[in-house]
N, C-alpha and C positions, 0 to 999 in steps of 0.2 A: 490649518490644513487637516484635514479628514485622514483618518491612517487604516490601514490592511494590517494585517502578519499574520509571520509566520512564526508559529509557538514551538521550542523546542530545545532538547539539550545539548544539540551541535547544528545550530542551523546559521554560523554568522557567513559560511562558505557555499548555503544553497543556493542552487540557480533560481528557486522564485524570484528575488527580487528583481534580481536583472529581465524575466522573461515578462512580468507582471507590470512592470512600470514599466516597459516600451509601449504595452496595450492601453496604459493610463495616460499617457500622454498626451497634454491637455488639460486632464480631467485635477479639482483641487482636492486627490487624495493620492497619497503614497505610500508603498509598498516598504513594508522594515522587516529587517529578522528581529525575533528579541526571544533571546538566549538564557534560559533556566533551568538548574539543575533540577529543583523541585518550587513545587508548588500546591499549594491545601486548594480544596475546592475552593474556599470564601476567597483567596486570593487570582485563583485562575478566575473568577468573575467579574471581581473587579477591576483584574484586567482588560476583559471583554468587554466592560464600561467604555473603556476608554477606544474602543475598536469598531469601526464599521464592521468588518469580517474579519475571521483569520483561519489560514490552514494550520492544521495541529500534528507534529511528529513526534515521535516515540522523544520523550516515557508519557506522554500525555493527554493519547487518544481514547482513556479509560475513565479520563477524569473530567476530558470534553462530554462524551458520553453518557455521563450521571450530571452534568452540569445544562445540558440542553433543557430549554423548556417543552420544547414539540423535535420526535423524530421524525426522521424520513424514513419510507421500506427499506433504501439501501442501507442507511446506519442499524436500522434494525436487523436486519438478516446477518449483518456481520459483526453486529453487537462491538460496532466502534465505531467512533466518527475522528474525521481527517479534514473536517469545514463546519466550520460556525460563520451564523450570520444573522444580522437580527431584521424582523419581519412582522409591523406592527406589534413593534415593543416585546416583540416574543423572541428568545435563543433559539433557532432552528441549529439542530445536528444534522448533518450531512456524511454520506460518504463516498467519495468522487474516486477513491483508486478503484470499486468494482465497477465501476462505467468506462475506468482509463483502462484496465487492463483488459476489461471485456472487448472494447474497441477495438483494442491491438487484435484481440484473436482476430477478431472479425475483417480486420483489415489484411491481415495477412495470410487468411483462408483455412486459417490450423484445422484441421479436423475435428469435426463434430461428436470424436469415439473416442475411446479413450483413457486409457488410468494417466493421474499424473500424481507426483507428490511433489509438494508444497513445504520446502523447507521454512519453521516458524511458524509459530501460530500465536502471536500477537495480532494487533490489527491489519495490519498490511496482508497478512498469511489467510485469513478470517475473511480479507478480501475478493484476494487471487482466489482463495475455492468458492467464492460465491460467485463470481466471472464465471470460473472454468464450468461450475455446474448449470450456470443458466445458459453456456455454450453448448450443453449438452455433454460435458465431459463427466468422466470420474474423478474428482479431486480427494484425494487423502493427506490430512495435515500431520507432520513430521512436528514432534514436541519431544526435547529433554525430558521432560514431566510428562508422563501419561495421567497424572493427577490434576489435569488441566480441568477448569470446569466444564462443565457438559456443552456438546456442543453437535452441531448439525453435521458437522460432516467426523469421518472414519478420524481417531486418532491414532496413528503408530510412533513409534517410538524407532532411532538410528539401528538397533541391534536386530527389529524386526522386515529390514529390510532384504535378507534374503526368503522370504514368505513373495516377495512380489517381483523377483528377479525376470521373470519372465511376460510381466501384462505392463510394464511400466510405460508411458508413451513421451513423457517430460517430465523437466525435473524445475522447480522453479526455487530460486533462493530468494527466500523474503526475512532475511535477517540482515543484519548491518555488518554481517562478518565475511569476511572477502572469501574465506574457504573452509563454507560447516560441512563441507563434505567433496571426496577427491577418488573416490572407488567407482566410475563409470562403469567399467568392464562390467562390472556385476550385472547391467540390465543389457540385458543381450537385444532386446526391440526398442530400446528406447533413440528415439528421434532428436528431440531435442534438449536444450540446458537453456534454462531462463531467467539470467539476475537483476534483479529490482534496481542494485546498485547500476551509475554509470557514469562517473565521475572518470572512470581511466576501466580500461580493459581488466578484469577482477582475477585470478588466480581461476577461480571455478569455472571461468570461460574461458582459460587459457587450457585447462588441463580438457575439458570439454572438447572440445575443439582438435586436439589429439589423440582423442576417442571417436572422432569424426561427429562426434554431432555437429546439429545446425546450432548455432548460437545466438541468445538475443541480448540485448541490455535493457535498461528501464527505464530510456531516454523518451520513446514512444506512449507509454506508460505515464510518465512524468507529463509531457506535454496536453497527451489527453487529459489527464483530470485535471490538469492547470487551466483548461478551456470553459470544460464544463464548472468550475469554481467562478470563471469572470462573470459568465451570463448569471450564475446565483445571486451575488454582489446586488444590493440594492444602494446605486450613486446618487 
């Protein structure tokens, strides 16, 4: 049997498998998490030997990334892939979360204007601002390290958050941390709060939410690029 996965260093609890082998049903390949704390590039290839496709989550969308034989625009503009899949004996990189979460805006009519900050700037973060700006937004990435490397969009830092108390329009969390930040009052325009997680209602959506913003999770998010990953699939 022909195998999928999902590459990652807590993924024996993600919903792929379960949403991915309902769609497979029938088909003679199966959907597995397979769970690593680390891995050397010669060993993450080896892996993908053994793999028709696989989505890739944090720590090791950087190494997917430099492991690809051919990109895609979207892995490239976000300088990280989150899908490998091989296509005429070539590694294709992919990146399905700025199509998942582009979607979402677009499905839910967000506004075309706009500042937002984007908590993280890993791949995920790297994403969501590559969405928000082809939505026509402003996206500003939120990094501990302003010594991140160079990068397409604005980078600030948590301390330089009152510089934008006033133009801010959402706030999106694209970290794995249920609450990198709990000072809403601060943006006095700001509409919405956006967490990637969505596994149970997050702390940052809860205090959100008592701020009156509107609130999302990253079920919608999740589902989208889950979609767009089956049709990549070569069965």
């Amino acid at each position: 049997m022909r195998k999928i996965g999902i590459i990652g260093s807590s993924v024996s609890d993600s919903a792929s498998p379960e949403f991915h082998n309902k769609k497979l049903a029938g088909n003679i390949v199966r959907y597995i998490p397979i769970e690593k704390k680390s891995l050397t590039k010669r060993q993450f290839i080896f892996l993908m030997n053994g793999l028709v496709a696989a989505n890739v989550t944090s720590p090791f969308k950087d190494i997917a990334y430099s492991s690809a034989d051919w990109l895609t625009p979207e892995a490239i503009r976000c300088r990280s892939v989150n899908l490998l899949y091989w296509k005429r004996n070539l590694l294709i990189g992919d990146n399905t979360d700025t199509l998942g979460f582009g979607a979402e805006l677009s499905k839910r009519n967000i506004s075309k204007t706009g500042t937002w900050l984007v908590l993280g700037s890993g791949g995920a973060g790297r994403a969501c601002c590559d969405a928000l700006l082809s939505h026509g937004c402003k996206p500003i990435l939120v990094s501990r390290n302003k010594k991140d490397e160079p990068s397409r969009f604005q980078i600030i830092n948590y301390e330089d958050f009152s510089n934008h108390s006033e133009n801010v329009f959402g706030i999106v969390n694209a970290t794995p941390v249920e609450l990198p930040y709990d000072n809403f009052s601060m943006f006095k325009n700001c509409v919405y709060a956006w967490d990637l997680n969505y596994k149970k209602k997050s702390k940052f959506l809860e205090l959100a939410e008592l701020a009156n913003l509107n609130t999302i999770n990253g079920r919608g998010m999740f589902e989208n690029q889950a979609r767009y990953a089956y049709f990549r699939w070569i069965l």
